[in-house]
N, C-alpha and C positions, 0 to 999 in steps of 0.2 A: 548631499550626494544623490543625485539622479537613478542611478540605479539600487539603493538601499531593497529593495523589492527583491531584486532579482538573486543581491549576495543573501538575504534571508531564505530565498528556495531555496536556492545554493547550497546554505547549511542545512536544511532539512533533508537536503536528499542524501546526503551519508549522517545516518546518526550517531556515530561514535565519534563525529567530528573530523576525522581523519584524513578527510579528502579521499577515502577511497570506497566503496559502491559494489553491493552485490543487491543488480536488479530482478524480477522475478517476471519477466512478460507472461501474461494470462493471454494475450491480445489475438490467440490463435482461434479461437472457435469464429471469426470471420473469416480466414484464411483456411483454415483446416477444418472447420464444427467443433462442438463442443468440445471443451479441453477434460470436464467430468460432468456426469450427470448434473440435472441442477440439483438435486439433493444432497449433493453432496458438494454443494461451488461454497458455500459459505463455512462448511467445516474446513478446506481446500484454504481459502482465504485466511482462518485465522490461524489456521497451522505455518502458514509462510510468515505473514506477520509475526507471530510467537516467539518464531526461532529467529526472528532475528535481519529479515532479510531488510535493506535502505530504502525501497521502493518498490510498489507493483505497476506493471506495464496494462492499463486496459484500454478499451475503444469508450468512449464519451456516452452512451447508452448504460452500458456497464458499470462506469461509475457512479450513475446515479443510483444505483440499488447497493451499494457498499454504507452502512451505518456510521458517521463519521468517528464513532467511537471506538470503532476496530481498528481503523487508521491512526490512530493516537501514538505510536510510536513508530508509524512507518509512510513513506512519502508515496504521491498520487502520484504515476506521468499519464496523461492522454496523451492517447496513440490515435495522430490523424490521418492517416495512411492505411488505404485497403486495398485490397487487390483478390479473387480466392483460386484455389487450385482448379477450378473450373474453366476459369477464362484461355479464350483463346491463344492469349501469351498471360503465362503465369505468374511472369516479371515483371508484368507491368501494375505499377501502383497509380492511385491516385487519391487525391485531398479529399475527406468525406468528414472533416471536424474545420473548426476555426481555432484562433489562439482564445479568444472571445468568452468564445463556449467554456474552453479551458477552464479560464478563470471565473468565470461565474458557478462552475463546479467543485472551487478550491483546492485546483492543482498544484502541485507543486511543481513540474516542467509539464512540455509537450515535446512527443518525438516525432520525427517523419522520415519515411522509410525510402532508399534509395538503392536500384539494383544497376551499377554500371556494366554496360558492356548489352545493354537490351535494349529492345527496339524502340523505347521510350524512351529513353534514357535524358534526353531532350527534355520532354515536361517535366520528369523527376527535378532535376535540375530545377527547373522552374518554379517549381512546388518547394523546396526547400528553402529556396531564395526568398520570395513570398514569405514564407513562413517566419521566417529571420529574420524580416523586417519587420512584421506583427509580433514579434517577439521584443525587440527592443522598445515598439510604443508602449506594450504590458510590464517590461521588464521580467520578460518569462522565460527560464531558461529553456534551450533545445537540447533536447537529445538527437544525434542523426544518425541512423539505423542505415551504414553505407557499405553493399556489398559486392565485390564484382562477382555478377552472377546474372548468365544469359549466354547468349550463343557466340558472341566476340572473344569470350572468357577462353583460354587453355586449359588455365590454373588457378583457380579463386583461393589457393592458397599462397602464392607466389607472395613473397616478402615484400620487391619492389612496386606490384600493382597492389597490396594494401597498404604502403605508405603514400599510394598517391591519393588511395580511397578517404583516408585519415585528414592527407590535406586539403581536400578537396572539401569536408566538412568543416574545416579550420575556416578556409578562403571563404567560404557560404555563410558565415556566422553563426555556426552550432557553437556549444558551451562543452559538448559531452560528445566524443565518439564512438560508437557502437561497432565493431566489426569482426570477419570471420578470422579463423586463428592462422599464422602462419608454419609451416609444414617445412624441416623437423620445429615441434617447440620452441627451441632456443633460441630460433633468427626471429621470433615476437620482439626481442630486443631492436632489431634492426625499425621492426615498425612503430614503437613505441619512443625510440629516439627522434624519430621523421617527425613527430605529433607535438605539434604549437598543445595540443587538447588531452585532457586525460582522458586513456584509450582503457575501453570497455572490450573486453572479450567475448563474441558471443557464442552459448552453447556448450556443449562438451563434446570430450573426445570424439574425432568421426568415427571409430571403431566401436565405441560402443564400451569403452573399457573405464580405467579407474579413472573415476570424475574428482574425484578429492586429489588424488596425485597430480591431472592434468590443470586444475585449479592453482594449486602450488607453484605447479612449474611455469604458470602465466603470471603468476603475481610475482614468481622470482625474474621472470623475463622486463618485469616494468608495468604490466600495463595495471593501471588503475583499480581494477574493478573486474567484476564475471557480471554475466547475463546470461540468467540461466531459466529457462522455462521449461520444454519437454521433458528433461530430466526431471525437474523436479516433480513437477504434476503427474506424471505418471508413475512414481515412484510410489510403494506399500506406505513407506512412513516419511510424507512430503517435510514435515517441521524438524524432524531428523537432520534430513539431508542439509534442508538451510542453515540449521545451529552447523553441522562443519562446515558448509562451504563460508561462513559467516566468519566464522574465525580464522579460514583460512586468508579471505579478504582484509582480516580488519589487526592479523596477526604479523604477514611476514613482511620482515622487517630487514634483515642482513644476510638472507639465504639460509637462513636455517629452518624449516620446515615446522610445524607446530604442529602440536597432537591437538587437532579440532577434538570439541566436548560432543555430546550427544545429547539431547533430552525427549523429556517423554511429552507426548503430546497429542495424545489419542487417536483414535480412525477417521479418517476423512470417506 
């Protein structure tokens, strides 16, 4: 079997086996600056690991400073994809890792980031395509981080332009899609039917309101997985929040909502 490589990241990136995914992107301190002091990036790290999260999202610099002993029960993706708020268009990404690099770092995926509807949008394209084919000679799965989000945009929440976004990562050869939630909740169904791919949610509420409820109500809608960073990393007690959102990922099952556990896991 030719890809044996790639069904084994496969399984390492949901540990409970389950086929379903709560990832943890750190990968903003190139985009936004640090995401926490560095004094506290490695307390940060094993508090996400701890409780439980399937993988952390970093850039290829970053994970070389991760001890592989902390990783022991949670998966690697590099993030090749940079772009920061500074640039002229803020939309726009480009390639600044290989698949390569990846795997000589002991990834478990790589992802790359895609904002439709920007004035790039063309090399993204390009760049993911690329990427998906260095993927299949490594046998390394992709994550595609695809959002409509730029100045073409109405509504980067609209139901029918994120099920084009989903297939468009289908079409390009990702394994995993990454995308924004669709507005109310409950038509995430609608994009989650559209998807050849197990569809990742990314983020929480835009309100700013109950992450645990809005988590629930994505994973009852279908879609595979949360992708959750600001939330979590800015939050008092980061390894908390992952033990819920963790259960709540790896729990519902027939619509019946589950009382995520809590645990303790000291100050980061």
């Amino acid at each position: 079997m030719t890809d044996i490589g790639k069904s084994f990241r496969m399984r390492r990136l949901s540990a409970a086996g389950d086929g379903r995914y709560l990832f943890v992107p750190l990968d903003h301190s190139v985009s936004d600056g640090p995401v926490v002091p560095q004094a506290r990036w490695n307390g940060l790290l094993r508090a996400v690991v701890d409780g439980g999260a399937d993988a952390v999202v970093v850039h290829k610099g970053r994970a070389r400073t991760i001890a592989p002993a902390v990783l022991r029960h949670c998966a690697l993706v590099v993030h090749l994809s940079a772009g920061t708020a500074h640039a002229a268009d803020a939309d726009a990404k480009v390639l600044v890792g290989e698949v390569e690099e990846a795997v000589r770092l002991g990834a478990d995926a790589v992802s790359v980031h895609v904002n439709l509807g920007s004035d790039t949008e063309h090399r993204q394209l390009a760049d993911l395509g690329t990427v998906a084919a260095s993927c299949d000679v490594w046998n390394m799965p992709l994550l595609a981080m695809i959002y409509p989000r730029g100045p073409r945009i109405a509504d980067p929440h609209d139901p029918a332009l994120l099920a084009h976004a989903v297939n468009i990562a289908a079409d390009l050869g990702a394994d995993l899609v990454k995308t924004s939630v669709a507005l109310p909740l409950d038509r995430m169904a609608e994009v989650v039917d559209s998807s050849p791919l197990p569809v990742l949610a990314a983020g929480g509420p835009p309100d700013g309101s109950d992450l645990i409820g809005h988590g629930t109500s994505l994973m009852l809608a279908g879609c595979r997985g949360l992708a959750v960073g600001r939330r979590i990393f800015s939050s008092p007690s980061p390894g908390s929040l992952v033990a819920r959102l963790a259960a709540v990922v790896h729990a519902v099952e027939t619509g019946t909502a589950p009382h995520p556990p809590t645990i303790a896991t000291g100050a980061v």
